[in-house]
N, C-alpha and C positions, 0 to 999 in steps of 0.2 A: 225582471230585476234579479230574480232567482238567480238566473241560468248567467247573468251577466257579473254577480258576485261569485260564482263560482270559476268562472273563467279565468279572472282578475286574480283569485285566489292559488288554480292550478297554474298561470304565468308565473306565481310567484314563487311557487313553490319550485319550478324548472329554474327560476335566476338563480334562486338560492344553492343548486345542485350543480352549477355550472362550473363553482371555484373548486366546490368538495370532490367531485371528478377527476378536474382537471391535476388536481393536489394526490391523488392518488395515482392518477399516471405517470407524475413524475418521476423515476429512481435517482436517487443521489447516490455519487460515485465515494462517498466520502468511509474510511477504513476507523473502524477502531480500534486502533494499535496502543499496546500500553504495557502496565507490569511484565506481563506474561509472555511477551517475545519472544523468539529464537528464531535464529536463521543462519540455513546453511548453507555455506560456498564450495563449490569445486570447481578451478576450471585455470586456463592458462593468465598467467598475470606479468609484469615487468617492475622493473625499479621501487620495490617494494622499502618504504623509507618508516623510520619511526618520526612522527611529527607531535605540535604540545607537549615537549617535554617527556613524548614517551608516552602519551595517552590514548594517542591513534597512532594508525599504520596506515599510510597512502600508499598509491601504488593503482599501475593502468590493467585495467584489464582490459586483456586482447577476446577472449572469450572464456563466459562465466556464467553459471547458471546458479540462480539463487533461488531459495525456498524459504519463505517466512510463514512460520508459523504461529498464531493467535488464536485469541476466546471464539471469533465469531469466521475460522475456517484456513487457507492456506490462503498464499500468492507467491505465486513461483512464475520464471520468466529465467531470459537468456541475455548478457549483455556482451557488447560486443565494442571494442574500443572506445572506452571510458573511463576516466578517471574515477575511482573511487574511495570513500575513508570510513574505515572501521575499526569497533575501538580495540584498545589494546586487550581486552580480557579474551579474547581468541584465542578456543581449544580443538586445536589442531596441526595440522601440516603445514608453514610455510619455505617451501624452498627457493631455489633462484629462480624457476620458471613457474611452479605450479603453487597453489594455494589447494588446501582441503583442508574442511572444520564446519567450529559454527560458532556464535555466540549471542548473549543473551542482548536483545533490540530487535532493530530494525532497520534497513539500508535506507539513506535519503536519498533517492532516486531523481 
């Protein structure tokens, strides 16, 4: 009866470790972006327009390489014929072809 309550007892204790495991092998992709933003642009872009009134700037980028910086590390990446909008507080370069700067956020990708 011993041996048969102990059994019964280490099953249960395996069920119970099964979700706790599986819950730690999981990674979440998820960013915590917030106050603390910045991101920076350089790279070729087109028909750069003020939109809202003047609160953002659209405009395609043909190729653009961005860097966001935050609490919990960077994410940086290369884009490549896509529309994009960023807000008006951009400090930096925009000319007819090229864009360089940075400002305070985050790009919604």
């Amino acid at each position: 009866m011993k041996k048969k309550l102990i059994g019964i007892l280490v099953c249960l204790m395996f069920f119970t470790m099964i979700p706790a495991v599986a819950g730690i092998a999981f990674e979440s992709e998820t960013e915590e972006t917030g106050l603390f933003d910045r991101t920076t642009l350089r790279g070729v872009g087109l028909f750069f327009r003020f939109a809202d009134g003047g609160k953002t700037i659209r405009f395609m980028a043909l190729r653009m390489h961005y860097r966001t910086t935050y609490l919990g590390g960077t994410k940086s990446g290369l884009l490549r014929a896509q529309r994009l909008e960023i807000p008006n507080n951009f400090n930096g370069y925009i000319g007819k072809f090229f864009i360089w700067g940075s400002f305070k956020g985050s790009l919604d990708i």
